[in-house]
DSSP file (Angstrom, degrees, kcal/mol; ACC not computed):
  #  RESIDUE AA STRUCTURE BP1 BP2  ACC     N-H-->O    O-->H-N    N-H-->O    O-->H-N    TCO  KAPPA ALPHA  PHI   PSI    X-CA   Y-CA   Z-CA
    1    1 A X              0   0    0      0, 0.0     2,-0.4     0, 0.0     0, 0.0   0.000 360.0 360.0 360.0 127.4   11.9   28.3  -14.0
    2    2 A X        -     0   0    0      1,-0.1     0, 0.0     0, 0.0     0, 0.0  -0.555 360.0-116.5-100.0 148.3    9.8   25.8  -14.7
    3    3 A X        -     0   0    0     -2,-0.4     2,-0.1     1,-0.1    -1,-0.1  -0.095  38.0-103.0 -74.4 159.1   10.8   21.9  -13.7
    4    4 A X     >> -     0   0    0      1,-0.1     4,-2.4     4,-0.0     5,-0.5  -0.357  27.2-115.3 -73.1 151.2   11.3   19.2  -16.7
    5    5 A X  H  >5S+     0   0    0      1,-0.2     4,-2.6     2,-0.2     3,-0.5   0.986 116.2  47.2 -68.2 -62.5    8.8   17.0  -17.1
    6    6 A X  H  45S+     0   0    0      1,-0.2    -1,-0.2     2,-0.2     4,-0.2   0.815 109.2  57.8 -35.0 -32.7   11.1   13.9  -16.1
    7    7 A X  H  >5S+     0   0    0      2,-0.2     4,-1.6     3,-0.1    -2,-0.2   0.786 109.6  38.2 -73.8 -50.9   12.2   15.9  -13.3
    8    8 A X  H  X5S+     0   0    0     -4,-2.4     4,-0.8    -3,-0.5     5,-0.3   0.866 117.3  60.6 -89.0 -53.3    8.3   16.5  -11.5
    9    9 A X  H  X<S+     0   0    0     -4,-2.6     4,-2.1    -5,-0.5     3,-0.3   0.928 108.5  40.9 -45.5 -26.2    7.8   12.5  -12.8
   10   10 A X  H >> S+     0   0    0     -5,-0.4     3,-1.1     1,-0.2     4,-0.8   0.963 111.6  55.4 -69.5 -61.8   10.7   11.5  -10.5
   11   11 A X  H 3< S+     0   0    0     -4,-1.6    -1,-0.2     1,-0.3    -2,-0.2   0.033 107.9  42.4 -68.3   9.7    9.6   13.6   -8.0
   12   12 A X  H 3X S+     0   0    0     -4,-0.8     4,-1.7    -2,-0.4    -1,-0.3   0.576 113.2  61.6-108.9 -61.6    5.7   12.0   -7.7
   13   13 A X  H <X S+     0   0    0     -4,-2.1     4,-1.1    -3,-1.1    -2,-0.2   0.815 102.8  48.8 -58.1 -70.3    7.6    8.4   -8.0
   14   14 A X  H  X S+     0   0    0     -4,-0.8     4,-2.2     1,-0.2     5,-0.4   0.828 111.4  47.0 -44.0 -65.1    9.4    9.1   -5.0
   15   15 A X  H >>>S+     0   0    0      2,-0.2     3,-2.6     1,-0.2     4,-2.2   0.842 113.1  46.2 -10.9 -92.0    6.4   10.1   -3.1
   16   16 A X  H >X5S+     0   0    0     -4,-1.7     4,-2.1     1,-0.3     3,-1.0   0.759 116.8  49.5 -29.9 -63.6    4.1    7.2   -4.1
   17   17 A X  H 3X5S+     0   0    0     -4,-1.1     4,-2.4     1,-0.3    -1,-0.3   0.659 110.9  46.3 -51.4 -37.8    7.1    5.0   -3.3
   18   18 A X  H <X5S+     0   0    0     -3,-2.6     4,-1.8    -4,-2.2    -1,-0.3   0.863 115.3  43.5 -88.1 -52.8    7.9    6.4    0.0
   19   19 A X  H <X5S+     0   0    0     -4,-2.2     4,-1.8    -3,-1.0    -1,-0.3   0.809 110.5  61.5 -75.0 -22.2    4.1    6.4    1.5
   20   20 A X  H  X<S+     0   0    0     -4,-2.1     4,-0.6    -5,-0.6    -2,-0.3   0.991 102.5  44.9 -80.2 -36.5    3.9    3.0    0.0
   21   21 A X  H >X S+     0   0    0     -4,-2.4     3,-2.7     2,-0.2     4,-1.5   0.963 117.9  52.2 -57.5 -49.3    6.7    1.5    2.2
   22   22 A X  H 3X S+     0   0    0     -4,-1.8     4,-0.6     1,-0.4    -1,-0.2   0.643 105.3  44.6 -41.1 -50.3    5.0    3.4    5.0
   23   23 A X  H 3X S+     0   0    0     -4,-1.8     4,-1.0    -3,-0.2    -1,-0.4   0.565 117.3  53.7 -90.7 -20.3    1.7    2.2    4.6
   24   24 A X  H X< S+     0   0    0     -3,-2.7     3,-0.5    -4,-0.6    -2,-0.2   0.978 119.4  33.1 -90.9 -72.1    3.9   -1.8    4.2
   25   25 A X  H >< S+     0   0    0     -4,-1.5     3,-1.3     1,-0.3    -2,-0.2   0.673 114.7  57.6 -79.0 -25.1    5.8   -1.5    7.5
   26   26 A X  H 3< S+     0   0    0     -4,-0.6     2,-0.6    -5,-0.3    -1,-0.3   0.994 120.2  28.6 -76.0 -35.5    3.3    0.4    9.5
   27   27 A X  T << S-     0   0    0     -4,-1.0    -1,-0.3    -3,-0.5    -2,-0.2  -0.213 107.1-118.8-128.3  63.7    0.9   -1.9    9.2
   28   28 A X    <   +     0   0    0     -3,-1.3     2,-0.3    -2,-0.6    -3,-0.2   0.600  60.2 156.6   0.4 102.4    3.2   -5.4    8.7
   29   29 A X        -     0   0    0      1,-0.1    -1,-0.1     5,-0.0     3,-0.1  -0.800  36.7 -91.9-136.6 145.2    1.6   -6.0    5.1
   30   30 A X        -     0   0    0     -2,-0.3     4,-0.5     1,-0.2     3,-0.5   0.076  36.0 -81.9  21.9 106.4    3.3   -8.0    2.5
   31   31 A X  S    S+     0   0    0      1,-0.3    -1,-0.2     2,-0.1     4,-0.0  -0.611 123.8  13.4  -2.5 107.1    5.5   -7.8   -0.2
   32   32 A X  S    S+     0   0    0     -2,-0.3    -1,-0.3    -3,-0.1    -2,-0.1   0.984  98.9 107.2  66.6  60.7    3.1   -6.6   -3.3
   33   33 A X  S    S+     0   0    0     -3,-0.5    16,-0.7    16,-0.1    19,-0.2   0.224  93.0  26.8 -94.0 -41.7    0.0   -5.6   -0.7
   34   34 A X  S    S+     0   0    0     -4,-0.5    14,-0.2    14,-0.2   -11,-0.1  -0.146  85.0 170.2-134.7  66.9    0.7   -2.5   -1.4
   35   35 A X        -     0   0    0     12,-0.4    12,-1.0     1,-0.1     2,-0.5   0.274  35.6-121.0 -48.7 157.9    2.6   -0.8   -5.1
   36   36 A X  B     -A   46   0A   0     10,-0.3     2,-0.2   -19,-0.0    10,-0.2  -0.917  34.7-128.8-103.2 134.1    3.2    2.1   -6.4
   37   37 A X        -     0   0    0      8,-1.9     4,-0.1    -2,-0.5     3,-0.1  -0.698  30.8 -96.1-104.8 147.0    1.5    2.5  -10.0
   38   38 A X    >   -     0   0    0     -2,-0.2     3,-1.1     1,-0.1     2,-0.7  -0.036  46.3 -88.2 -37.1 154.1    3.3    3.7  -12.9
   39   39 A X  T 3  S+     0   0    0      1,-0.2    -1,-0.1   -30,-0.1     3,-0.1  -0.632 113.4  13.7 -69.7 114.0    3.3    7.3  -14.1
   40   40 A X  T 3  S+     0   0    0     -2,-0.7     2,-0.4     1,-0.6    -1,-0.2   0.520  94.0 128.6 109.5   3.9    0.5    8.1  -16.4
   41   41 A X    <   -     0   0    0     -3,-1.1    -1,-0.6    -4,-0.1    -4,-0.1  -0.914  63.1-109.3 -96.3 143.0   -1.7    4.7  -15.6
   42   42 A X  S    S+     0   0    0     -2,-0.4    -1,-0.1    -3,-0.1    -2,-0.1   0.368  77.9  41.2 -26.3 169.7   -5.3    5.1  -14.7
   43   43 A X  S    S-     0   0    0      2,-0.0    38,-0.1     4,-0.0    37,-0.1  -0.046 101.7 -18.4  65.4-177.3   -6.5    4.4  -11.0
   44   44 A X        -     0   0    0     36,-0.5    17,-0.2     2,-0.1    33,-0.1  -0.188  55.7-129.0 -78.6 131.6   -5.0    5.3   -7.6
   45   45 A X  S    S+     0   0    0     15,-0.5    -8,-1.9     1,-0.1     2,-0.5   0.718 100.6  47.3 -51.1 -26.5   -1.5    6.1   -7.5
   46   46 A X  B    S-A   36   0A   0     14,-1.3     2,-0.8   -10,-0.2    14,-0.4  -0.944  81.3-148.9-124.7 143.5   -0.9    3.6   -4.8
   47   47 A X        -     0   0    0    -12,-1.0   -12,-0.4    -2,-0.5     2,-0.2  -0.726   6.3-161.6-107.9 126.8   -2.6    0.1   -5.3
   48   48 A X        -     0   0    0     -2,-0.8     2,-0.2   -14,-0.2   -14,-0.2  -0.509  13.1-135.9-101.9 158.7   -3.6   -1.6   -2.3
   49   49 A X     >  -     0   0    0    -16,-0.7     4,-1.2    -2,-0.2     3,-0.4  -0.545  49.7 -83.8 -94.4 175.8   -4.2   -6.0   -2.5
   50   50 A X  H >> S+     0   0    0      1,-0.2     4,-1.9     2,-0.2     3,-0.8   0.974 129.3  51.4 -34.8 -68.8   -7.6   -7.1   -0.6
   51   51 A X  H 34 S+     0   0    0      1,-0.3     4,-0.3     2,-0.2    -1,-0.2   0.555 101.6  50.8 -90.7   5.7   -5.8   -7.2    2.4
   52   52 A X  H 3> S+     0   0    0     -3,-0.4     4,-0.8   -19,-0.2    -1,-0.3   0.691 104.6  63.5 -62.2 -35.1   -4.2   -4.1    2.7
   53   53 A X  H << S+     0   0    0     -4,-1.2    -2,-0.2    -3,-0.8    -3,-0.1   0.476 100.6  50.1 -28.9 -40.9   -7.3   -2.6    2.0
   54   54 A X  T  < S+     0   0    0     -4,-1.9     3,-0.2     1,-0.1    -1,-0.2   0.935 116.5  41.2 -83.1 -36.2   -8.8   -3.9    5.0
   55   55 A X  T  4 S+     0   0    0      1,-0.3     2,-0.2    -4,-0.3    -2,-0.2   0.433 128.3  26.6-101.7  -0.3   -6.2   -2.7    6.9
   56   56 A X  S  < S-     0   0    0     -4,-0.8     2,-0.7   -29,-0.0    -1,-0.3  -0.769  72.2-166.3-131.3 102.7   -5.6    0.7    5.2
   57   57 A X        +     0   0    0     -2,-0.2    29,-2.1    -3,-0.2     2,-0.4  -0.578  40.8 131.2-117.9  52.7   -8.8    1.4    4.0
   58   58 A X  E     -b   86   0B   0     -2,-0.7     2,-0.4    27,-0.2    29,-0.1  -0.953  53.5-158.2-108.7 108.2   -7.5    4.3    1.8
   59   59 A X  E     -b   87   0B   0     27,-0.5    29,-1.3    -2,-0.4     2,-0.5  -0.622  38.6-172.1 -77.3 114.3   -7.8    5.5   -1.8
   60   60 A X  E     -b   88   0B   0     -2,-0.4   -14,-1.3   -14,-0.4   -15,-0.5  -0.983  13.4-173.1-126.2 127.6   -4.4    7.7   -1.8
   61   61 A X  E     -b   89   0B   0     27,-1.3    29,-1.7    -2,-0.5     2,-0.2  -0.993  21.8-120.3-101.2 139.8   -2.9   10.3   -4.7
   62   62 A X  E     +b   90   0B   0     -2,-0.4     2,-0.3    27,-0.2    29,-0.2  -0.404  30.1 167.1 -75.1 151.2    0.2   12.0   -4.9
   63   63 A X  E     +b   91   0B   0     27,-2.5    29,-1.4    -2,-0.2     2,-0.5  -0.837  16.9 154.4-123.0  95.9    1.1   15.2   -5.0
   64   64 A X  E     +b   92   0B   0     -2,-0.3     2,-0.3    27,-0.2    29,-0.2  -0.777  47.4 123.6-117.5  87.7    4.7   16.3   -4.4
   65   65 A X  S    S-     0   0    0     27,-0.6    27,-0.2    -2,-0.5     4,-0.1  -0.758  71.7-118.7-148.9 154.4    4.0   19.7   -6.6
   66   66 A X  S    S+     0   0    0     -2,-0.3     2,-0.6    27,-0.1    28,-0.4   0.793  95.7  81.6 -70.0 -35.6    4.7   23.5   -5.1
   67   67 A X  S    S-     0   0    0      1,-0.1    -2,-0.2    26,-0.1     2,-0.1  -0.643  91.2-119.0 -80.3 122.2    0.9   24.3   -5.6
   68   68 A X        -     0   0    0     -2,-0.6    -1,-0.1    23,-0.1    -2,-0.1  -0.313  31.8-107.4 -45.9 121.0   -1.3   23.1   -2.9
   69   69 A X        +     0   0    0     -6,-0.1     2,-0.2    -4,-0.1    -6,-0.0  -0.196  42.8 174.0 -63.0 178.9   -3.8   20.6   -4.0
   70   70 A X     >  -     0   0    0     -3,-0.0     4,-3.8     0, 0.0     5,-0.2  -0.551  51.3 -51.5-161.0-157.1   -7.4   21.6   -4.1
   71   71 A X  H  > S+     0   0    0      1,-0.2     4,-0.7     2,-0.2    -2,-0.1   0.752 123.0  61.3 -77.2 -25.7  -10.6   20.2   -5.2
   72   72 A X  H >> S+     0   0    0      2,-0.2     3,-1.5     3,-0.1     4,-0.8   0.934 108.0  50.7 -18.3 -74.7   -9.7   19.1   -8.9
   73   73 A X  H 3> S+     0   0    0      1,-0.3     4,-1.1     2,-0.2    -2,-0.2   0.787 110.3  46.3 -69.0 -39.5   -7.3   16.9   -7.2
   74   74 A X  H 3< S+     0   0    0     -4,-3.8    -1,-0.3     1,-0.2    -2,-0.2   0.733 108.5  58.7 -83.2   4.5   -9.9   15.2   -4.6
   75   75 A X  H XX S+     0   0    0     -3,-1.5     3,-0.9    -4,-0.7     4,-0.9   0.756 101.4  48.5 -88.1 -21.1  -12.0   14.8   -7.0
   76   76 A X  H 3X S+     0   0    0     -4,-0.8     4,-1.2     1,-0.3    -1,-0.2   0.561 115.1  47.7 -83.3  -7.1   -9.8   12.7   -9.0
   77   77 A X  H 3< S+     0   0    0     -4,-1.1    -1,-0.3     2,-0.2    11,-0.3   0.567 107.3  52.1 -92.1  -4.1   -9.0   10.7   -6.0
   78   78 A X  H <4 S+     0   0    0     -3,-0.9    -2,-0.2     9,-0.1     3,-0.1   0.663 112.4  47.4-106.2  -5.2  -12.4   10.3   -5.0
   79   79 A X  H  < S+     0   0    0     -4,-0.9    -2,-0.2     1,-0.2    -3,-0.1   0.932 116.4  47.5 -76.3 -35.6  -13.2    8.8   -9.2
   80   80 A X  S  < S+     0   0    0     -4,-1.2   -36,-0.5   -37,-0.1    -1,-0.2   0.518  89.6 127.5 -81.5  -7.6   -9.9    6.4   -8.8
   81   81 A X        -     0   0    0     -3,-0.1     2,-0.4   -38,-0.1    -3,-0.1   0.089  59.7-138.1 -51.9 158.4  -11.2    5.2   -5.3
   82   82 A X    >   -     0   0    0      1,-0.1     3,-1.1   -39,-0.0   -23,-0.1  -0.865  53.6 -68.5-112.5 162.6  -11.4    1.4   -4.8
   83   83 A X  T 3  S+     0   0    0     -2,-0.4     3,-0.1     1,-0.2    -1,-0.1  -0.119 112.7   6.8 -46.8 126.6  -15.1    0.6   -2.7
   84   84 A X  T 3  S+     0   0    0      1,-0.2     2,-0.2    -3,-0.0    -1,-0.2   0.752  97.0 116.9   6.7  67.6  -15.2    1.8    0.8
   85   85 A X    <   -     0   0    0     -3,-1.1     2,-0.9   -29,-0.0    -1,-0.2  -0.799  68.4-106.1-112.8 175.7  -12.3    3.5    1.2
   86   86 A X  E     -b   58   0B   0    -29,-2.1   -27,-0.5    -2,-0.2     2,-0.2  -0.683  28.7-145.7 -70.5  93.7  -11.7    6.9    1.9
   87   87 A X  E     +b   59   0B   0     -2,-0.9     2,-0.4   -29,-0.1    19,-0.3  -0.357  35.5 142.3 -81.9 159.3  -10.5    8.7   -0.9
   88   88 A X  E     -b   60   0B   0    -29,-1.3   -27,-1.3   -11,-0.3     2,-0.3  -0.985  46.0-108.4-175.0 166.0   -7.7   11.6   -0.1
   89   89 A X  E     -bC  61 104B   0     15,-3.4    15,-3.5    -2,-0.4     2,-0.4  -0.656  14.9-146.0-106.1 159.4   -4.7   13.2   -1.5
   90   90 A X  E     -bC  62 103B   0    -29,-1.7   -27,-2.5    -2,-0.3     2,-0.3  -0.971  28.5-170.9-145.7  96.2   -1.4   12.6    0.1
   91   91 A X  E     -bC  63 102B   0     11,-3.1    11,-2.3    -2,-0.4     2,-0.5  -0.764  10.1-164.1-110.6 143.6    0.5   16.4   -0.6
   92   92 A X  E     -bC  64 101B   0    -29,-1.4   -27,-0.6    -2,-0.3     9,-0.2  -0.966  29.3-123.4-144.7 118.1    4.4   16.9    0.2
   93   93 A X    >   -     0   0    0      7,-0.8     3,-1.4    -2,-0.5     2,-0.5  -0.039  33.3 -82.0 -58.7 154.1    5.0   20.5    0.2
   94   94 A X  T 3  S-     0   0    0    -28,-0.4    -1,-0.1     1,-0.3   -28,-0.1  -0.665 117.0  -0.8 -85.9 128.7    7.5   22.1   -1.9
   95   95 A X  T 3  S+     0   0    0     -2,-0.5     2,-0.4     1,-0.4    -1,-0.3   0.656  97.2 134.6  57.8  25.9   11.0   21.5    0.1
   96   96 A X    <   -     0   0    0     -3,-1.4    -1,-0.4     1,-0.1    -4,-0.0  -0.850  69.7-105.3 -97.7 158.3    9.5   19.6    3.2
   97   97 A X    >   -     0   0    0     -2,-0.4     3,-1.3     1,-0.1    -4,-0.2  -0.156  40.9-110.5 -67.6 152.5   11.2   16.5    4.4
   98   98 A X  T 3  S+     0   0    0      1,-0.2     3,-0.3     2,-0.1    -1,-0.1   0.497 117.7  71.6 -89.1  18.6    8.6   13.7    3.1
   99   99 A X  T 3  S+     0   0    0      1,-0.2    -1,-0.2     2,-0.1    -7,-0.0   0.619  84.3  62.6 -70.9 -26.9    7.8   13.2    6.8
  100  100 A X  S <  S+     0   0    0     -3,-1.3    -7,-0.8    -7,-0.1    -1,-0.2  -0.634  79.4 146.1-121.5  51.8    6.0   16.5    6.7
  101  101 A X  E     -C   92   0B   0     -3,-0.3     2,-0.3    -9,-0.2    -9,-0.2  -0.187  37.4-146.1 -56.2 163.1    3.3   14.8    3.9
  102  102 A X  E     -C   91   0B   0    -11,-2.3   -11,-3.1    -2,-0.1     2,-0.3  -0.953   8.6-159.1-136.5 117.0   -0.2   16.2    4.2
  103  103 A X  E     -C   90   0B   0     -2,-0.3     2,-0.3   -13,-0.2   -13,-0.2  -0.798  12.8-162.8-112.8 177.3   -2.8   14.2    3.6
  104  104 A X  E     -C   89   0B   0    -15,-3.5   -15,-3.4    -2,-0.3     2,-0.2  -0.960  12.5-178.6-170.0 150.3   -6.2   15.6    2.8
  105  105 A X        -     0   0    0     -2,-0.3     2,-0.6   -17,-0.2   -17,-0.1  -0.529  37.0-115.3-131.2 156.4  -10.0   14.9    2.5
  106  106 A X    >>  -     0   0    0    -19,-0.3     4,-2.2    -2,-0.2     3,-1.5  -0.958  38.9-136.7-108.4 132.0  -13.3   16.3    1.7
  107  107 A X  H 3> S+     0   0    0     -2,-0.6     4,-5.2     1,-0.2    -1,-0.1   0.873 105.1  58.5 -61.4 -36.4  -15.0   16.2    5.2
  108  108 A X  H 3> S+     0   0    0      2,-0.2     4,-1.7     1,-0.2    -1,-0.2   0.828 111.4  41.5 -29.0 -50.4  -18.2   14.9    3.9
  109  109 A X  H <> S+     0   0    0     -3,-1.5     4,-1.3     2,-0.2    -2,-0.2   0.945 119.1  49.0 -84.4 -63.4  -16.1   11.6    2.4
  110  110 A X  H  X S+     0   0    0     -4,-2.2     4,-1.9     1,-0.2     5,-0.3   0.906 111.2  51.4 -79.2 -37.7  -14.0   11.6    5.9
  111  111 A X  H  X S+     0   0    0     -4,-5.2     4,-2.3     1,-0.2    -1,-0.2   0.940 115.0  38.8 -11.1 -86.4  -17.4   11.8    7.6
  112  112 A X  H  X S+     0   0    0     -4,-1.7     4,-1.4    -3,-0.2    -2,-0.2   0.543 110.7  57.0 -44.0 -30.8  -18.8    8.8    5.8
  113  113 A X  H  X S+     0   0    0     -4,-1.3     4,-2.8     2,-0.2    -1,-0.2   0.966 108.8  45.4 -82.9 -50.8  -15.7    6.8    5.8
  114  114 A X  H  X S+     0   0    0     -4,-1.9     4,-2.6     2,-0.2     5,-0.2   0.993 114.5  53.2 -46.3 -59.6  -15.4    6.8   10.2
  115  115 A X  H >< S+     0   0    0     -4,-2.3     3,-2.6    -5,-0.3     5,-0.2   0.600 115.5  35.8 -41.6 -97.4  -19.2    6.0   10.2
  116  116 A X  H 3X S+     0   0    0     -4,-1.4     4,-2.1     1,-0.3    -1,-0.2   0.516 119.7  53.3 -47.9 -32.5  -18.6    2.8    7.7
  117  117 A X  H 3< S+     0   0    0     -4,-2.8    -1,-0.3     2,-0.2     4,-0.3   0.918 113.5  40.0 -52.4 -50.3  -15.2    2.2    9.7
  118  118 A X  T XX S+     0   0    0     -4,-2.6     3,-6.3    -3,-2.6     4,-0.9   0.974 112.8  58.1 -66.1 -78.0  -16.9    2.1   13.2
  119  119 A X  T 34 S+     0   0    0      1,-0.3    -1,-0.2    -5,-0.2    -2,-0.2   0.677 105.1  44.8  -6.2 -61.2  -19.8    0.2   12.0
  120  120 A X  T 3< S+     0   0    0     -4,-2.1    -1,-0.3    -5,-0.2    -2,-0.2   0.671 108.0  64.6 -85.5   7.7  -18.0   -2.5   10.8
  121  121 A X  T <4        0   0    0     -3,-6.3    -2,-0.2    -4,-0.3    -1,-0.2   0.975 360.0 360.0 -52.9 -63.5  -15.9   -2.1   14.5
  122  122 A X     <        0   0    0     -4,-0.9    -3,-0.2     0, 0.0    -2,-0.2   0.363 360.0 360.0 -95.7 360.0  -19.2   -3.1   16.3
């Protein structure tokens, strides 16, 4: 049986919402550093400020869907990316806890991102 469209909409808000407190607390950001974007607006599902960005230097979309994402899906995270970050999809398996998220990369892009991270280390 296939789920209602409201039903798979809840079920992406929660996601975003839930890695977006994650991404606040792990790494003491802000109030509004780091939002969750409506369903069905352009750009990243989760919207990082300047300075969350600096300190999460990640382009993330959700997926909380039964099908595993695939290349379709990183490609639209690597068009919605904001400038040197890393883009990757952030997947919660169908009926895993949302502890047991996945995130995931095309290695080339995760390559590239450690170089520019380290770089700007040293």
């Amino acid at each position: 049986m296939a789920i209602k469209t409201q039903s798979a909409k809840a079920k992406g808000r929660e996601l975003q919402k839930r890695i977006a407190k994650k991404i606040t607390e792990s790494f003491h950001l802000e109030e509004g550093d780091v939002e969750s974007r409506s369903m069905g607006a352009g750009g990243v599902d989760i919207m990082l400020s300047p300075r969350a960005r600096r300190e999460f230097p990640i382009s993330i979309e959700c997926k909380n869907t039964r099908k595993t994402p695939a290349l379709a899906e990183l490609a639209q995270a690597k068009a919605n990316a904001y400038v040197r970050t890393l883009p990757a999809v952030v997947w919660k398996p169908h009926r895993a806890p949302y502890e047991d998220a996945i995130i995931m990369a095309r290695f080339d892009d995760f390559v590239a991102w450690v170089k520019d991270v380290c770089e700007s280390i040293l």
